[in-house]
C-alpha positions as CSV (number, residue, x, y, z in Angstrom):
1,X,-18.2,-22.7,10.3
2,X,-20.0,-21.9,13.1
3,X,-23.5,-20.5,14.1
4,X,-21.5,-17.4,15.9
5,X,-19.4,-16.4,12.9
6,X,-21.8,-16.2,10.9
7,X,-24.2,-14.6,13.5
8,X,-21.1,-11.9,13.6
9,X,-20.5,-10.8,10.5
10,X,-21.9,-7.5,9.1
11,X,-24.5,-7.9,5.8
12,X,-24.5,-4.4,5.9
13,X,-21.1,-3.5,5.7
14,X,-18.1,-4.8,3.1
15,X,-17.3,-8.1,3.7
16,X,-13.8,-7.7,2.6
17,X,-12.5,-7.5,5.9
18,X,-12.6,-9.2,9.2
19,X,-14.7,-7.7,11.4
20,X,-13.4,-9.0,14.7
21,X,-14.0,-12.5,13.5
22,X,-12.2,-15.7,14.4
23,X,-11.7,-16.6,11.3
24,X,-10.6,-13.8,8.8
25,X,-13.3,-13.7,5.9
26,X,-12.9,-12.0,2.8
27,X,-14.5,-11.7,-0.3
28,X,-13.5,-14.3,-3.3
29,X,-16.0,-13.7,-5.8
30,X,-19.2,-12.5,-6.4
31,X,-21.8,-12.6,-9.4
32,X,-24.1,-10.2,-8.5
33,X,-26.6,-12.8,-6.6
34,X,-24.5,-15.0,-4.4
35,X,-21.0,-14.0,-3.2
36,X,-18.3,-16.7,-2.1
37,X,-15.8,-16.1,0.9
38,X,-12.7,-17.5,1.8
39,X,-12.9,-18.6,5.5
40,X,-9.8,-19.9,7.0
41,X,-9.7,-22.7,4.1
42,X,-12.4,-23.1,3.4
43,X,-15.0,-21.5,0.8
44,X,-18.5,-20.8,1.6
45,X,-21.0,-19.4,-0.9
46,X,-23.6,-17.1,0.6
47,X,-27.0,-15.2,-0.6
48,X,-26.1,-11.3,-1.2
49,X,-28.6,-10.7,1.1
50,X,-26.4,-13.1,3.6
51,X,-29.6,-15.5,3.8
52,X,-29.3,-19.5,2.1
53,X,-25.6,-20.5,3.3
54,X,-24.2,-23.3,2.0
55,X,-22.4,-25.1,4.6
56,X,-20.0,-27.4,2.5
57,X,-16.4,-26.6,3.3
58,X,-15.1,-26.5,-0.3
59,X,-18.1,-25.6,-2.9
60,X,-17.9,-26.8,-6.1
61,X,-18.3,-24.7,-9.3
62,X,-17.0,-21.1,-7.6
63,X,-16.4,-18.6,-10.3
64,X,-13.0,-17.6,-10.8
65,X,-12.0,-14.3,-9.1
66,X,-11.9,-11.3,-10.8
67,X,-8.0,-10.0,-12.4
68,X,-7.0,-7.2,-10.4
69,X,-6.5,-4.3,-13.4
C-alpha cells in the first residue's frame, strides 16, 4: 500500500466503503482499538484513530469477522 492511499482515506468517516480509492477498502474486523481492512488482497491492521499502520501485506493473528445476524 501506498503513502497516497492511505493519505486518502477518511478517519473521520466509515471506512466500509471506498472513498474514491484505488484500491476498494473495507472494514474486516475491528476490536474496539485497532481495526483490520481488506485492501485489494491484502490485510492491513490500523490504529482506530488511523495512526500506527502496519505495513505487512498479510498480518498475522486477525480476529475473525464478526457473523452477520
Amino acid at each position: 500500500m501506498s503513502a497516497e492511499i492511505i493519505d486518502e482515506i477518511d478517519w473521520l468517516q466509515p471506512l466500509e466503503v471506498s472513498r474514491g480509492l484505488k484500491v476498494p477498502v473495507t472494514v474486516y474486523a475491528d476490536d474496539g482499538d485497532c481495526k483490520w481492512l481488506r485492501m485489494g488482497d491484502g490485510v492491513w491492521m490500523f490504529n482506530n484513530d488511523g495512526t500506527g499502520v502496519d505495513c505487512h501485506w498479510h498480518v498475522r493473528n486477525i480476529p475473525s469477522p464478526p457473523v452477520p445476524s
